[in-house]
N, C-alpha and C positions, 0 to 999 in steps of 0.2 A: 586614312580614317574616313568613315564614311559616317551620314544621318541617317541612313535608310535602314529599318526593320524595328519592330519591338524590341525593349531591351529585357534581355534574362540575366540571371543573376545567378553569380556561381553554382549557389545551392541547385537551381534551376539545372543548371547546365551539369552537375554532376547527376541528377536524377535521371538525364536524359543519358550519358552513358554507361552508368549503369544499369539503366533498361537495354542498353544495347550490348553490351560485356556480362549477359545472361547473370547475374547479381541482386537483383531483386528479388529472384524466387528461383528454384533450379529448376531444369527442365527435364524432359523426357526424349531429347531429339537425340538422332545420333550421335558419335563421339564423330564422325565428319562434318555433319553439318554444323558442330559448334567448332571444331578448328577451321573452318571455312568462315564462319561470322567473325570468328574472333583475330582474323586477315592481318597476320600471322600472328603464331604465337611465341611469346619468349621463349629462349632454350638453352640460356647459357650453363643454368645448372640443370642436369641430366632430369632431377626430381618434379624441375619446377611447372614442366607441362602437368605433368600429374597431381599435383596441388591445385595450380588453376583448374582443373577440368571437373577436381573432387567437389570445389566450391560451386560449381557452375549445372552440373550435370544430377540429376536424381537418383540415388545407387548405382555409382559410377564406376566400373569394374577396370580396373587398370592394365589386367591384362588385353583386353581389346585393346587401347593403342600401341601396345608392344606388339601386338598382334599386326596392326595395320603397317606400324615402320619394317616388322621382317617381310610382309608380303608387299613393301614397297608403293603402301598407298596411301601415306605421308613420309617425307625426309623433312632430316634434321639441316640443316647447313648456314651459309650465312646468307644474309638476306637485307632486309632494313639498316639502316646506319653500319652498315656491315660487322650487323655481330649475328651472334646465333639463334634461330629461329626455328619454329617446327611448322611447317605447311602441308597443305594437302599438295600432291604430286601436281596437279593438276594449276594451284595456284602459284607453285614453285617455278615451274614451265613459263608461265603467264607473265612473272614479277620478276625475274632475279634479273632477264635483260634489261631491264627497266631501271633497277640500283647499279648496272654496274658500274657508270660514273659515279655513286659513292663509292665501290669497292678500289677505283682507282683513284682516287681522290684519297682516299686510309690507306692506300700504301704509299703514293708518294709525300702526302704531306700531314696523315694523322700516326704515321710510326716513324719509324729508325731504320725501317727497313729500304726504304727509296734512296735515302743519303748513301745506304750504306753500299748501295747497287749501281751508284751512280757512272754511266757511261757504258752499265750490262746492257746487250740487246737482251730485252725480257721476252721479245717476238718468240726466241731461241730458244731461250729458256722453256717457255710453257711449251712449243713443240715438240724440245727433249721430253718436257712430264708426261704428256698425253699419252704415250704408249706406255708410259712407267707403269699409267696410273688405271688404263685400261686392260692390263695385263692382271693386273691383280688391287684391291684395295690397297694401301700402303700410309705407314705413319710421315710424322713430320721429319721423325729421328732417319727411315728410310730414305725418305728424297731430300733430306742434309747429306746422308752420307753419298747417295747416286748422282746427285744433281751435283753436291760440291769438287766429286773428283773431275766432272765434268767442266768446271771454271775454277779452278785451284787458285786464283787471284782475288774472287771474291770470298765474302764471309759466309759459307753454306748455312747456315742458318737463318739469314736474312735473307738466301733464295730460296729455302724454304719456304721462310713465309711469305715471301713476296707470289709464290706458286696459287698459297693457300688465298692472299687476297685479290689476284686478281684471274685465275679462273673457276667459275662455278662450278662447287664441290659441294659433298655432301657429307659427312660423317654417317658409317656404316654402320649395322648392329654387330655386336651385341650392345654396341656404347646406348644409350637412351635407352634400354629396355628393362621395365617394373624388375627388381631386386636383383636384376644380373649390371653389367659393366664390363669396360674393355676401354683402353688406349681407344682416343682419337684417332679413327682410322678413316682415311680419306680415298672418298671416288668419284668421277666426274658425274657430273648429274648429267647428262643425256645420256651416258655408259649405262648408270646404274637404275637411273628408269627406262629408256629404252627406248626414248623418244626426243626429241628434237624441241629449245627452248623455242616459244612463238618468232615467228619472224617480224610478224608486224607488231609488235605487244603496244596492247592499248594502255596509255596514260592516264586518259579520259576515265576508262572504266577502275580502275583501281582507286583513282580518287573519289568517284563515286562510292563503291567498296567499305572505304575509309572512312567517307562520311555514316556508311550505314553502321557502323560501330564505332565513329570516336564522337561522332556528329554531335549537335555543332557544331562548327570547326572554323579555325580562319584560314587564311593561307599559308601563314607562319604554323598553325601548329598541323597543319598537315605535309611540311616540310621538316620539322623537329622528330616525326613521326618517320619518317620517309629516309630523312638522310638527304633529299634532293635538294634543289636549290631554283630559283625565278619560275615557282608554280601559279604565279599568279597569272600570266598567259591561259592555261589549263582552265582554270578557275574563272577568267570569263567566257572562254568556250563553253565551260556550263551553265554558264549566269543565268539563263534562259529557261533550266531544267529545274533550277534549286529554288529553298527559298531564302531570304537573309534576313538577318537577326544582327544587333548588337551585342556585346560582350558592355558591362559597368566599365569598362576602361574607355567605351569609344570602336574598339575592333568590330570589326565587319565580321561576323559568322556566315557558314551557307549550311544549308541541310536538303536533305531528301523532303521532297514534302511527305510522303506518306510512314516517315520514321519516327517512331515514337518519342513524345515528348513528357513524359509524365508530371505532373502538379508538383511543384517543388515541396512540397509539405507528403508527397507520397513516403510512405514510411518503408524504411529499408532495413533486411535483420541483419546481426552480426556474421561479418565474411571472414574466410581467413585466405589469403593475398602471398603466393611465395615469393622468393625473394626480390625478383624479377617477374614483373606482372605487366600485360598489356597499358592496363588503366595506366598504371603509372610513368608509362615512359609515351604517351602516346598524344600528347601537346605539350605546346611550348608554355600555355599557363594551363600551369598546373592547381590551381587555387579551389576547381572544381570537387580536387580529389583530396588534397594536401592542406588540411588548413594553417594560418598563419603560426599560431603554438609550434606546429610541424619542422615547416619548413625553414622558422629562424634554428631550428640546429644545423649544426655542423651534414654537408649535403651527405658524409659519407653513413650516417645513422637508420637513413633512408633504407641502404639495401640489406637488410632482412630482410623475415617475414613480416608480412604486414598484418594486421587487422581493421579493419574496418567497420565503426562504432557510428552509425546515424550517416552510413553512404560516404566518413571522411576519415581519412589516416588517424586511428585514435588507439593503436598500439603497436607493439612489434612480438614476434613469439621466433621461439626454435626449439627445438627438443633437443634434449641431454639425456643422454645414454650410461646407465652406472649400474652398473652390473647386468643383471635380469629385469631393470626397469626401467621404463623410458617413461624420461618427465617432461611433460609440455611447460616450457616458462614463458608466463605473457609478462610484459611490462604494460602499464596503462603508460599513454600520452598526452591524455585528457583525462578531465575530470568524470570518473565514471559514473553512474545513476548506478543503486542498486540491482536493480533489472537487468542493467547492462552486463553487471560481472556474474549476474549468474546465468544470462545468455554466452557472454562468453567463455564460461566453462564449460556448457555443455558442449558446443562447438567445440572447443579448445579438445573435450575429452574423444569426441568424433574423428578429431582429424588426428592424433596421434596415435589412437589403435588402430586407424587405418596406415598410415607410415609404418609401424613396427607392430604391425598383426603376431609376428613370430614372438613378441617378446610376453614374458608371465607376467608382468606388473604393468598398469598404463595410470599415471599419476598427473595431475593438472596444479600450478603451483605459479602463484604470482609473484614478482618479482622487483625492484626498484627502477632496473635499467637493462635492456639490454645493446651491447654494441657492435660492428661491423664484424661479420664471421673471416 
C-alpha cells in the first residue's frame, strides 16, 4: 500500500474503462482495431464476441468477424486464465507464450485432470498429438480415443484435456461463426496460422496493452486479468513510464499517462454486456463496474447478460424463443429512473432483432429475476 497519487474513486475509475472498452459511445473503427483494444476478448460462449462488439461498434455487421476467424485473422483458443478467448492472430502469437504458466498451472492444480495423469510423461503425450493434430483439426472425443489407445493405463479423457490445456490450440470454424456452429474442434495455433508464437514475448508490453484498456489498474488486478502471478516486478520496470493513482481502499493504481480518464460525472447510455464480457472479468476489484446491491448476490447471478444502467451492473437480460417470437427478458437490479427503462427497451429492442433477425416477432418484456443459464 502505498501514498503516492491522487485518489479516484470507483465511479471514477469505472468511467475510465469504460472510455477504454469503447462503451461510452460506439465507434466507427474497424472490427480489428476494436478486438486489438479490447486485448483479448471473451469467448467462452460462441455468441458472446458478437454481443460485445454489437455494443461497442457502430452498425456492426457480424459477418465480418466470421469473415476474419475463416480467413484466419483472429482465433478463437485459450488464452487469459486459461479459458477461451478470441484475439487477433497477431496478438495470439504475442500472448499465449506468455499464459502458458497459467495453462500449466489449470491442468496440474486448477482440474482433475494432473491427479488423474499422475506419473504420464505429458512431454510424450503432446509429441504423439502434434502430428494427430497437424494432420488434420480434430475433436476432444478424437484424441480420447487416439491418444488413450496410446496409454491404456491412463484415463483418456483426462489426456485429453490435459492435451487441450497444456499445448496452444485453437478452435477451428465453423465453431464461432455468426448463425452456423460445429463441435470443438482443435488445431495448433502455429499449424493453423502459419507462423511461429514470439520467441522473446514481451511482458512489459502486454501490461502496458492491459493498462490501455483496463487502466487504472493495480498489480493484483492486472494479475486477476492475466491469470499470472508476482507482476509486481513488471510493474516497477515500468514505474518510470506510468503514472499512479490510488484506489479509496489505499491500492496503488498505474496508468498510461496519455489514456483517457474521463470526469466521473461523464454521462454513460444504456449497454447491453453478454454473458462473459471483458469489463467484467478484468480486475480484481470489481466495484468500478459491479455495484454493492450487485455483487452481495449469490457470484453465480453474475453470468448472464449483463446491462449496464449509469456505466454500473444495473440488470441482466436473455432472450426466449417461443415459437416465431423471440422475447428480450431484462430483470432490473437496481432501482430504475423512468428514462432508464425506456432507454433500456430500446436497446433491449436493438439487440434482439439483431440475435434472431430470422425470426417474424421481436418483443421486449421485463421481468422479476433472471438466473444462471
Amino acid at each position: 500500500m502505498t501514498n503516492s497519487g491522487p485518489v479516484l474513486s470507483p465511479r471514477a475509475l469505472g468511467r475510465a474503462v469504460l472510455a477504454r472498452q469503447l462503451l461510452v459511445e460506439r465507434v466507427d473503427w474497424s472490427v480489428l482495431d476494436v478486438v486489438e483494444q479490447l486485448v483479448p476478448m471473451q469467448a467462452q460462449v460462441p455468441v458472446d464476441p458478437y454481443v460485445a462488439l454489437w455494443s461497442r461498434i457502430r452498425d456492426f455487421d457480424p459477418e465480418t468477424l466470421s469473415g476474419m476467424l475463416e480467413r484466419r485473422e483472429v482465433v478463437r483458443g485459450t488464452l487469459h486464465r486459461a479459458t477461451l478467448h478470441l484475439a487477433s492472430a497477431r496478438d495470439f502469437l504475442a500472448m499465449r507464450p506468455l499464459v502458458q504458466p497459467v495453462a500449466e498451472r489449470g491442468f496440474r492444480t486448477g482440474s482433475p485432470f494432473g491427479r488423474k495423469l499422475a506419473g504420464l510423461d505429458m512431454d510424450a503425450v503432446l509429441a504423439a498429438a502434434a502430428p494427430l493434430l497437424d494432420e488434420r483439426p480434430r475433436t476432444k472425443a478424437e484424441l480420447r480415443s487416439l491418444l488413450g489407445a496410446m496409454w491404456p493405463d491412463f484415463d483418456a479423457d483426462a489426456i485429453a484435456n490435459g492435451v487441450a490445456y497444456l499445448m496452444p490450440l485453437v478452435q477451428v470454424p465453423p465453431r464461432g461463426l455468426w448463425g452456423r456452429g460445429g463441435q470443438p474442434t482443435l488445431a495448433r495455433l502455429e499449424t493453423w496460422l502459419g507462423a511461429p508464437m514470439d520467441e522473446h514475448p514481451d511482458l512489459d508490453r502486454m501490461i502496458l496493452r492491459y493498462l490501455g484498456a483496463y487502466g487504472p489498474a493495480s498489480v493484483m488486478d492486472a494479475q486477476a486479468w492475466s491469470g499470472l502471478t508476482r507482476l509486481t516486478e513488471a510493474f516497477e520496470r515500468l514505474r518510470p513510464r506510468l503514472l499512479t493513482f490510488r484506489a479509496e481502499t489505499g491500492r496503488e493504481l498505474f496508468d498510461l499517462p496519455e489514456a483517457p480518464r474521463p470526469d466521473a460525472d461523464t454521462p454513460v447510455p444504456i449497454r447491453f454486456l453478454p454473458q462473459y464480457d471483458n469489463i467484467l472479468l478484468g480486475h480484481a476489484d470489481r466495484r468500478r463496474i459491479v455495484p454493492d446491491e450487485v455483487r452481495a448476490l449469490p457470484p453465480s447471478t453474475l453470468w448472464v447478460g449483463s446491462v449496464l444502467v449509469d456505466g454500473l451492473v444495473g440488470g441482466a437480460w436473455r432472450v426466449v424463443d417461443r415459437g416465431s417470437t423471440s422475447t428480450m427478458e431484462v430483470a432490473a437490479r437496481v432501482k430504475l429512473a423512468a428514462r432508464q427503462s425506456v432507454e433500456i427497451e430500446a436497446e433491449a429492442a436493438g439487440l434482439v432483432t439483431y440475435l434472431r433477425s430470422s425470426a417474424s416477432g421481436h418483443e421486449v418484456r421485463f421481468v422479476e429475476s433472471i438466473g444462471p443459464r
